[in-house]
N, C-alpha and C positions, 0 to 999 in steps of 0.2 A: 504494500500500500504506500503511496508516494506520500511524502508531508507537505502537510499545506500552507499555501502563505497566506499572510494575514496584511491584506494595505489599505490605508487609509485615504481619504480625499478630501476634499471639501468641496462644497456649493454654497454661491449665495452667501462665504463665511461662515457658512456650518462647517463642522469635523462630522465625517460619518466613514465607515471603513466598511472591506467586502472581505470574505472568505474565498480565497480561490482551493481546490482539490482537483490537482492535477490528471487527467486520467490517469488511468493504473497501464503505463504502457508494456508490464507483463504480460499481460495478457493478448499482448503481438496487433498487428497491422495499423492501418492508422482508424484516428479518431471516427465512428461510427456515425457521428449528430456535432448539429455545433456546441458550445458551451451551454450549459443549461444553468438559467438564474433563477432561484426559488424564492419567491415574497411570501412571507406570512403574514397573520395579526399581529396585533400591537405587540404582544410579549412575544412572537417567534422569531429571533432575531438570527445572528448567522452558525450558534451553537446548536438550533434545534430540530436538525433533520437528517439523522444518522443513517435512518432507513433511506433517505436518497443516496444519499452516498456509497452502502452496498450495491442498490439496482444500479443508479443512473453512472458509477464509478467506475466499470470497464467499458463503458460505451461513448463515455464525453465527461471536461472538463466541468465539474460541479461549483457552483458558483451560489454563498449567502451571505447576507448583507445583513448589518445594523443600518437601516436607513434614517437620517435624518426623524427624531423624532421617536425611534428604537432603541432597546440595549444600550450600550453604551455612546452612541454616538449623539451630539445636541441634541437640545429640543426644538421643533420647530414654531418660528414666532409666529405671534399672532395672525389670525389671518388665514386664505385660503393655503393650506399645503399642496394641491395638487400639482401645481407649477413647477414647484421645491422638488417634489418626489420623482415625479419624471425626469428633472434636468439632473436629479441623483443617478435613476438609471442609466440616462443616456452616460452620464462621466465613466461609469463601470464597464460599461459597452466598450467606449473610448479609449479606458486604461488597460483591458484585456485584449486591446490591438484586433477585436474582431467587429465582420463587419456588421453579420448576423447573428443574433442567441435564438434561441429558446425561452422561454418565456412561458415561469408555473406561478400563479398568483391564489392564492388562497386567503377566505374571507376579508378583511382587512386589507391584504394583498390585493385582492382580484380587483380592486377600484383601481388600484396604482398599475397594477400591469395591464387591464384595458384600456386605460388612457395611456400610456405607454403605446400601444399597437394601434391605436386611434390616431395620434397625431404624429407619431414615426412608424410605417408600417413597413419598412423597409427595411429598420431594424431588425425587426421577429420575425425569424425561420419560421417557427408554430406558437402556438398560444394555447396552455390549458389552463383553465378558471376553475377551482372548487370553491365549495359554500358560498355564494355568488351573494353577497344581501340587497337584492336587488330594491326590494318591499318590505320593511319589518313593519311587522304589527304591532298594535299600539298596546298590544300583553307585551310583548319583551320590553317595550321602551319602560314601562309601568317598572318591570322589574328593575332596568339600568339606571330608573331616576331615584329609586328608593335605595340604590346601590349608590352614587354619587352622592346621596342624602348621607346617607351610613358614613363615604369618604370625608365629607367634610364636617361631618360629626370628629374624627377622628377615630371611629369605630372599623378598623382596617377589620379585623374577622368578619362583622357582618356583609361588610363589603364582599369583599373575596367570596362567601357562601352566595348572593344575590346576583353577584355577575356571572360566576359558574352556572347558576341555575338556571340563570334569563337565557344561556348560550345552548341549552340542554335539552332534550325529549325527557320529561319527567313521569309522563303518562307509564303505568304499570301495567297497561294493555297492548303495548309495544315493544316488542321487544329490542333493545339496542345492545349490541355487543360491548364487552367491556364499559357498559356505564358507570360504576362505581368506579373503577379505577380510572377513568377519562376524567369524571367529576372531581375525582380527591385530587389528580394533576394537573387542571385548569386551576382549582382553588390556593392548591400550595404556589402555583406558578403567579399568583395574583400577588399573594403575598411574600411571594419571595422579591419581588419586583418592586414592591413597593417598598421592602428594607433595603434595598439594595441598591437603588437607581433613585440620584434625588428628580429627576424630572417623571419618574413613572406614572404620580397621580395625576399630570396633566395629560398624558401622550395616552390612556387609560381614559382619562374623561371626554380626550378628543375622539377616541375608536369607537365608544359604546356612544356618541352623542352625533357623531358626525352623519352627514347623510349623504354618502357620494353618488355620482352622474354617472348613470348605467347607459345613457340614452345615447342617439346618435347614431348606431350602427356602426358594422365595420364590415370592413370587403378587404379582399388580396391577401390574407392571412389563414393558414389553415389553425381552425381551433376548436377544442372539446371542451365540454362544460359538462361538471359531473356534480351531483347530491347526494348525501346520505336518503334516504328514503323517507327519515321521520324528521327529515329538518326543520324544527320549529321557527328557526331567526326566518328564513325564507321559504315558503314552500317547495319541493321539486316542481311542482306545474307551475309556478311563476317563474322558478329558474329556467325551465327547460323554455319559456317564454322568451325568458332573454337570450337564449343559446338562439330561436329565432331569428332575433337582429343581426347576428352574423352569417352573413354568405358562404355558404356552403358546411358550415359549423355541424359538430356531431355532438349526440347528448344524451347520458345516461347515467340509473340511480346504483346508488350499491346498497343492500341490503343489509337491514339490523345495524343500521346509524342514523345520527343526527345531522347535527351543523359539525358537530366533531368528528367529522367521520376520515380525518387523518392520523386522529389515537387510535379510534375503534377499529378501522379497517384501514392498519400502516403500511401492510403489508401490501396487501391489495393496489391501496392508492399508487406506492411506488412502480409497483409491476406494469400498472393501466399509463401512467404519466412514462414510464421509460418505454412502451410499448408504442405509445401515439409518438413520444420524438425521433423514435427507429424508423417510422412509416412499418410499422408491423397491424396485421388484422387485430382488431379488439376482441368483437363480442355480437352474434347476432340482435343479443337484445338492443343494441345502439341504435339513437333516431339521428338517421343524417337529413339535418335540415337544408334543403338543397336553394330556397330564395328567402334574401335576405328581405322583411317586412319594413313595409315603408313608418316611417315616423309615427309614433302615436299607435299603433297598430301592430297585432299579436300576428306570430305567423298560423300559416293555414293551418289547420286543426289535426294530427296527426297519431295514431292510436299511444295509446301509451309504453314506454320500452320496456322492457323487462328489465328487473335489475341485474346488474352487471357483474358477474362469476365468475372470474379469472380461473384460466385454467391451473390443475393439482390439486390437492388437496385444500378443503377449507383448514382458515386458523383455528388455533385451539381454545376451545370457550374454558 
């Protein structure tokens, strides 16, 4: 396994830094995919994706970031960030001397990397979006305001339980894999964040508060858009809604998860994301949504996919 480097940049006067992991050139020929950059949520900054790093590490150059507003790197000032975050990506783009990536934006993420692929699409080889928050409902914000209430109370535990749960399928008619242990690792990750990072309870109150621009459409980009099945922040029929707006975009759910369905099914996710940036077959059940809908408008109504079963055996419950 090659070591990785660690370098830093700035935008705009912020400090923020990227994780680069070199492909594994043992494993012989050249590089399979371009570079592949992973965005997370607020707290998943460039330590927390090891299961990319197995899958996507003999196949392409693995790439995570503290962006602006993450982990260790500034806070971002007041004001709209999306500007910020884009011109973060493109510098990363820029300093890994490549022309093209890949492009994996998860919740949080998936605003900053489809505005990334929106206004430079030139850049993105492919584009895969999970937990898309396209719509949240006015149950989860209930939960995120009584959770900022908790924050500025000074009451970090209640917080931490409130925010984890507003992000969760709680319903005990549903089953989601590894719930408990997803739930006790959002919550300890809340508050580990918040002992540890003095800007966390703002970059935290910007993620659960902010409402980012889904809209717009995109074309020239091939991209997948995947849900847990019981995603409460977003439903899968509104996500797989927005997977409409992209031309020619494919979209499908994975089974027995939530909004968190890169703890519950980590395995899985890496397999389907290294699978789509190889140009490898996915999954019968996949919707390839083949015209991109016009403004204001869903696309054409098409049966619903089956959730999506990577081939081998399932994980171990």
């Amino acid at each position: 396994m090659p070591e990785e480097i660690i370098r830093s940049l700035t935008v705009d006067g912020l400090r923020y830094g990227y994780r680069l992991l070199p492909r594994d050139r043992a494993v012989g020929g050249a590089p399979v995919t371009e570079p592949v950059l992973v965005i997370g949520g607020a707290l998943q900054g460039m330590f927390g994706w090891p299961q990319m790093d197995d899958h996507l590490g003999p196949v392409a150059d693995v790439v995570t970031a503290d962006l602006p507003g993450m982990g260790t790197a500034d806070p971002l000032p007041p004001g709209p960030g999306a500007p910020v975050l884009r011109a973060a990506v493109t510098g990363i783009i820029d300093d890994l001397g490549a022309s093209r990536i890949n492009l994996f934006g998860f919740s949080y993420g998936a605003a900053i990397a489809f505005g990334c692929a929106q206004h430079d699409p030139g850049r993105i080889a492919r584009l895969v979006l999970g937990g898309v928050p396209t719509h949240v409902g006015e149950d989860r914000r209930t939960y995120w305001r009584r959770a900022t209430q908790a924050l500025d109370g000074g009451d970090a535990e209640s917080f931490a339980t409130l925010a984890a749960d507003g992000l969760m399928c709680l319903d005990p008619e549903r089953h989601v894999h590894r719930r408990e242990l997803a739930r006790r690792y959002v919550r300890r990750s809340f508050l580990h964040a918040l002992a540890h990072s003095p800007h966390a309870a703002d970059s935290l109150r910007r993620a659960l508060g902010d409402r980012p621009d889904f809209s717009g459409g995109l074309s020239g980009v091939p991209a997948l858009v995947f849900a847990g099945e019981h995603d409460t922040v977003t439903s899968p029929e509104l996500q797989r809604e927005f997977a409409g707006t992209i031309e020619g975009s494919r979209f499908l759910t994975l089974p027995e998860s939530d909004h968190w369905v890169v703890l519950e099914r980590s395995e899985e996710v890496a397999a389907l994301v290294t699978r789509f940036f190889t140009d490898q077959p996915l999954d019968p059940g996949e919707a390839r949504l083949p015209r991109q809908a016009r403004a204001g408008r869903s696309a054409p109504a098409e049966p619903a996919p089956a959730p999506f079963r990577p081939p081998g055996p399932p994980a171990p419950r």
